[in-house]
SEKELO-990052 format. One record per residue (C-alpha): x, y, z. Coordinates in steps of 0.02 Angstrom, whole numbers, padded with zeros to 5 digits, always signed. Layout:
residues N
XYZ ...
end
This chain:
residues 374
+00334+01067+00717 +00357+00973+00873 +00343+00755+00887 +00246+00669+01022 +00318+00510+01061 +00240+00395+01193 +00331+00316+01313 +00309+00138+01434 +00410+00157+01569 +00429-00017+01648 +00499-00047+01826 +00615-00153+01853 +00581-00182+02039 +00515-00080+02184 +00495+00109+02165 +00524+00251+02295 +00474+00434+02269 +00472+00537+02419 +00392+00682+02468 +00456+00831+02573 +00447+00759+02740 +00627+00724+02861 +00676+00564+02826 +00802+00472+02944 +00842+00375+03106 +00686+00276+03174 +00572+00345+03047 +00472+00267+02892 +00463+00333+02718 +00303+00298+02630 +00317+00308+02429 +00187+00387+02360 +00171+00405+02152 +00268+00486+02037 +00262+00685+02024 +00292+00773+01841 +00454+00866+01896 +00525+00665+01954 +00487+00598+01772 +00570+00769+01670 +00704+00772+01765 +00738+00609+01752 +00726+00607+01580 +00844+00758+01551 +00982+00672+01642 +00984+00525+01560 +00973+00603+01402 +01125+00715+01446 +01225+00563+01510 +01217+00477+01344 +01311+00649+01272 +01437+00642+01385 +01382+00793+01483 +01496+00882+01601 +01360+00887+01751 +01466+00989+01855 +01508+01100+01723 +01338+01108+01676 +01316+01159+01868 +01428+01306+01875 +01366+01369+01700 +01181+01364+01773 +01225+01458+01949 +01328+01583+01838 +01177+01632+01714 +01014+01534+01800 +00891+01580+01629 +00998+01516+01511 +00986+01325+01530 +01010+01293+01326 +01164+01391+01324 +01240+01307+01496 +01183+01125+01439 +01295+01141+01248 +01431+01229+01354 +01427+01085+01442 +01427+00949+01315 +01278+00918+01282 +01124+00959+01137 +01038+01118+01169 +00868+01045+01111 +00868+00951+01273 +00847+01132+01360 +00685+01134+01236 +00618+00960+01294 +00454+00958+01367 +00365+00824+01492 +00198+00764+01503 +00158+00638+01630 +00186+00513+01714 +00008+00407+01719 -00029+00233+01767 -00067+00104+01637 -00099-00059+01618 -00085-00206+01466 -00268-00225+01345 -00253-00398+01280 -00086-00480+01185 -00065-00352+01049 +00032-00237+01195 -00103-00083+01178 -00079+00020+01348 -00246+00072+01437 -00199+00244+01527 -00297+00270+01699 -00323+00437+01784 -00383+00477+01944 -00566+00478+01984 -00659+00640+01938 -00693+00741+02134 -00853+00755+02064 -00917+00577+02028 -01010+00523+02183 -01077+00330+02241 -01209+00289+02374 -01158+00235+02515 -01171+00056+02579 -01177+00008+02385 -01034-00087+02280 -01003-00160+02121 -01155-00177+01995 -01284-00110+02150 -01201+00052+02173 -01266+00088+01978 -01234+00226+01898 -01125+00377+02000 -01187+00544+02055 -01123+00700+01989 -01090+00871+02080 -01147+01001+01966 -01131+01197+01974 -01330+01258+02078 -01358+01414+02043 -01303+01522+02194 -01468+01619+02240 -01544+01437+02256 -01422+01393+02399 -01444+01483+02569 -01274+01531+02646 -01169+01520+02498 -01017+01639+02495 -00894+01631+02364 -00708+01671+02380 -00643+01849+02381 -00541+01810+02222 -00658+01724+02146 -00847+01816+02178 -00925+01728+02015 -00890+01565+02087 -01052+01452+02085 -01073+01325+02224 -01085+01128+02183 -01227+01036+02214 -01312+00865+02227 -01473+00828+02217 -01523+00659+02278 -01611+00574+02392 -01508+00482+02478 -01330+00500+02551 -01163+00491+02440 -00999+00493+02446 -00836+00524+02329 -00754+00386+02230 -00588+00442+02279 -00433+00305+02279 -00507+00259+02099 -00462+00265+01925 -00536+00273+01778 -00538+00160+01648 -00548+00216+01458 -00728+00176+01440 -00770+00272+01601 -00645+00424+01561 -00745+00441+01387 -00892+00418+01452 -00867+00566+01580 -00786+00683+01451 -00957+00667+01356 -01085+00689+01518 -01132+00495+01492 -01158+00407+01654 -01020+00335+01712 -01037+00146+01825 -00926+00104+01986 -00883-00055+01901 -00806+00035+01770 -00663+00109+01901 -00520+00026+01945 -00468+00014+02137 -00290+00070+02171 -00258-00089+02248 -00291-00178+02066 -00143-00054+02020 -00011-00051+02140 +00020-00096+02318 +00149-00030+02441 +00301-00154+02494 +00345-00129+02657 +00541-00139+02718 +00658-00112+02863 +00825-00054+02816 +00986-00010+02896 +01111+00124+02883 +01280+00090+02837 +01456+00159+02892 +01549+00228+02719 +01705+00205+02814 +01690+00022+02882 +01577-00030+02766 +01477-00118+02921 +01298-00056+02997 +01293+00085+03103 +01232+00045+03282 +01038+00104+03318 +01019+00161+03115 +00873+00082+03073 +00717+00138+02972 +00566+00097+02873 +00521+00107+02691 +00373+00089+02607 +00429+00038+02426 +00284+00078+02277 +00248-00099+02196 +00152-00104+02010 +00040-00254+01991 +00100-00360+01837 +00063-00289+01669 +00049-00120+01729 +00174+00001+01704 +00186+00215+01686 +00134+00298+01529 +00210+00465+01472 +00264+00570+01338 +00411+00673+01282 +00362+00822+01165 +00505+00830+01065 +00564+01025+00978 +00549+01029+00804 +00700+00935+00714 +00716+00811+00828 +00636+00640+00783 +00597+00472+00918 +00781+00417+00889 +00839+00535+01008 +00781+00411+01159 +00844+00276+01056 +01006+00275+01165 +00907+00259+01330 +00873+00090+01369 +00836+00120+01574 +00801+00257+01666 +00863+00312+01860 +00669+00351+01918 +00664+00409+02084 +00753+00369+02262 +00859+00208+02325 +00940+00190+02136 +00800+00114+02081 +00774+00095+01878 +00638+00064+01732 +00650+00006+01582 +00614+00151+01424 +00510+00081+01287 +00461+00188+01129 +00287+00157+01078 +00249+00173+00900 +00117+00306+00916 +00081+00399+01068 -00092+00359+01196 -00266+00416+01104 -00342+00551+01222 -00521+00550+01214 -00579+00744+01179 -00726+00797+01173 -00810+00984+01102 -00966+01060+01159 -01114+01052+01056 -01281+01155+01050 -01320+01197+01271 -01171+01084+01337 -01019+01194+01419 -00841+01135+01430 -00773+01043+01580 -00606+01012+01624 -00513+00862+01709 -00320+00897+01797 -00253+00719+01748 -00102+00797+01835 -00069+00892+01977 -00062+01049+01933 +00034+01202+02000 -00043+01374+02010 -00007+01548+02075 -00169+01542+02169 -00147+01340+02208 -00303+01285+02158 -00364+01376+02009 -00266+01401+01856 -00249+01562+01792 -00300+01539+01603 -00459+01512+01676 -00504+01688+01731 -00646+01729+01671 -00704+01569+01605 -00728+01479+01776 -00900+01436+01845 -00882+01326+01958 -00715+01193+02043 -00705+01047+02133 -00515+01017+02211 -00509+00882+02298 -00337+00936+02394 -00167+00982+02371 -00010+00892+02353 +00171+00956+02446 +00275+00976+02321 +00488+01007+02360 +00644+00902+02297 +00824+00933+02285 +00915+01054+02144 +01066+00956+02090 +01118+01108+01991 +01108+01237+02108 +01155+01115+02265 +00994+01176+02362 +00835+01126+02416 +00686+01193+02287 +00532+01279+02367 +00400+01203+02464 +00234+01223+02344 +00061+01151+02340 -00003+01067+02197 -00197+01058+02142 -00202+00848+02157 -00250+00766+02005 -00444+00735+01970 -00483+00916+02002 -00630+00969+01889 -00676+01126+01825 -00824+01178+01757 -00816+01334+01644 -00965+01472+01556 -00864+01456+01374 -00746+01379+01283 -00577+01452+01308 -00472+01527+01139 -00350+01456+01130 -00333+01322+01224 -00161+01305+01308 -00045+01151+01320 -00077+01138+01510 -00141+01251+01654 +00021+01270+01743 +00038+01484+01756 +00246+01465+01736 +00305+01375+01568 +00452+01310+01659 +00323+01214+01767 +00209+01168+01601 +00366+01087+01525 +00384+00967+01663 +00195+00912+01641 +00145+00999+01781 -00072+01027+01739 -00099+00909+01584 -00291+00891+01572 -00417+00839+01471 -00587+00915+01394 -00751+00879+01400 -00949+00935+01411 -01061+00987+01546 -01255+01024+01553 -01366+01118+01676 -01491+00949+01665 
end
């Protein structure tokens, strides 16, 4: 049987996590948060520095038979339970009181909506979009691929508009999962969170050692407030117990060598679940993005699927070390996507990425809840 060990990753100064855009002369790089595939892979290479790994060993061995990963990391030097090591994560949370309990935030729901010109305590309770029947809603077409697809609706008087840059809290992500009415005051603004630090640089000469004339760019550096950190967790294979990530006391997290500190929590973050009861339908909540064949609908849902808000997609690249060569460009469902579905599905899966190599990274973790027609 496989552990679940949470982890607090803590920085230990500015982060930097890039997306796929050209970075160089005269040009600014804006952080952005951390994707799945940054966190696993990550955490596979430091766990296969502290065996003594032969990386470009480990290299060759992966060009020369690309499926077997398990085989190529203990050729290599390293455990072949690593190869079995899944991801899930990362998520930003933040310090509840002195006793060290971490509070894990997710992205606002697509669906929650406030009134506009309202803030705080007077925005009261948010709006929901909710699947409306598609003979009630003149004009409605739904997607070739998906003709069963029921429109979203709101029904109020007055005008609204999404909560998006928001997170939830705990109280407000349970009371969503359970169709309770969630409060604006009860999200957290990303400023509350993190801010971006913003720095010129220059670029070097390897040979001299000196600055090189007219290289000069910008950085945007990602900048946690204090007591808030990351939140993830490492699924470990069966056999393998929490003292594996003993050994790791810092991890290399993203761009410009930056570093956090690995802390292993004694029991991993309390997900709020709830099941549908007697006319309430499952919902479901991307609390990362989540890669699909047809980008923004997973394909375990076929079927099932009523109704989808998807707020947008995220570009999605990086760099393969092993195979010395860009990876793909792909799109990524953005976290806070919400799907409403008919029935229950059986069984449930892990997460909604369609390719397990994806799903092991912690690509489309979510998290269940209820829905009514009221």
């Amino acid at each position: 049987m496989s552990t679940t060990v949470g982890l607090k990753l803590e920085p230990l100064d500015v982060l930097f996590f890039r997306d796929g855009r050209p970075f160089g002369v005269a040009t600014r790089g804006r952080s952005g948060l951390p994707f799945p595939q940054t966190l696993a892979g990550a955490l596979w290479t430091a766990l296969l520095e502290a065996q003594g790994c032969d990386f470009r060993q480990l290299a060759e061995r992966i060009r020369q038979r690309p499926g077997g990963f398990d085989e190529a990391i203990a050729g290599a030097g390293g455990a072949a339970w690593i190869a079995s090591l899944a991801v899930r994560g990362p998520w930003l949370a933040r310090q509840q009181g002195t006793g060290g309990t971490l509070e894990v935030l997710v992205p606002a729901p697509s669906v929650l909506q406030a009134e506009k010109g309202t803030q705080g305590e007077d925005a009261g309770a948010l709006r929901r979009l909710r699947p409306w029947p598609p003979d009630r809603l003149p004009g409605w077409r739904a997607p070739e691929s998906s003709p069963d697809l029921w429109p979203l609706w709101l029904q109020h008087p007055r005008p609204t508009q999404p909560v998006s840059g928001r997170y939830l809290s705990s109280a407000a992500l349970d009371a969503f999962l359970q169709g309770a009415p969630v409060r604006l005051e009860q999200l957290v603004q990303s400023g509350d969170l993190f801010e971006l630090d913003d720095r010129t640089g220059i670029g070097i000469d390897p040979d001299r050692l000196s600055a090189e004339e007219g290289l000069i760019y910008g950085a945007s550096f990602l900048a946690l407030q204090p007591e808030v950190a990351l939140y993830a967790e490492a699924v470990l294979p069966d056999g393998v117990g929490p003292d594996a990530l003993a050994e790791i006391a810092t991890l290399a997290f993203g761009g410009e060598g930056r570093r956090v500190r690995l802390c292993v929590l004694d029991e991993p973050y309390r997900w709020p679940e709830h099941v549908p009861a007697a006319a309430e339908k499952p919902i479901v909540l991307l609390t990362t993005p989540g890669l699909f064949q047809e980008r923004w609908k997973p394909r375990a849902l076929n079927g099932r699927l009523l109704a989808a808000a998807v707020p947008g997609a995220d570009a999605v690249s990086g760099w393969d070390l092993a195979r010395g060569g860009p990876k793909p460009n792909r799109f990524a469902a953005q976290a806070g996507s919400v799907y409403f579905l008919n029935q229950p599905l059986d069984p449930w899966p892990e997460t909604f990425s369609d390719d397990p190599r994806d799903a092991q990274q912690g690509w489309g973790c979510y998290l269940k809840g209820v829905w009514t027609d009221a």
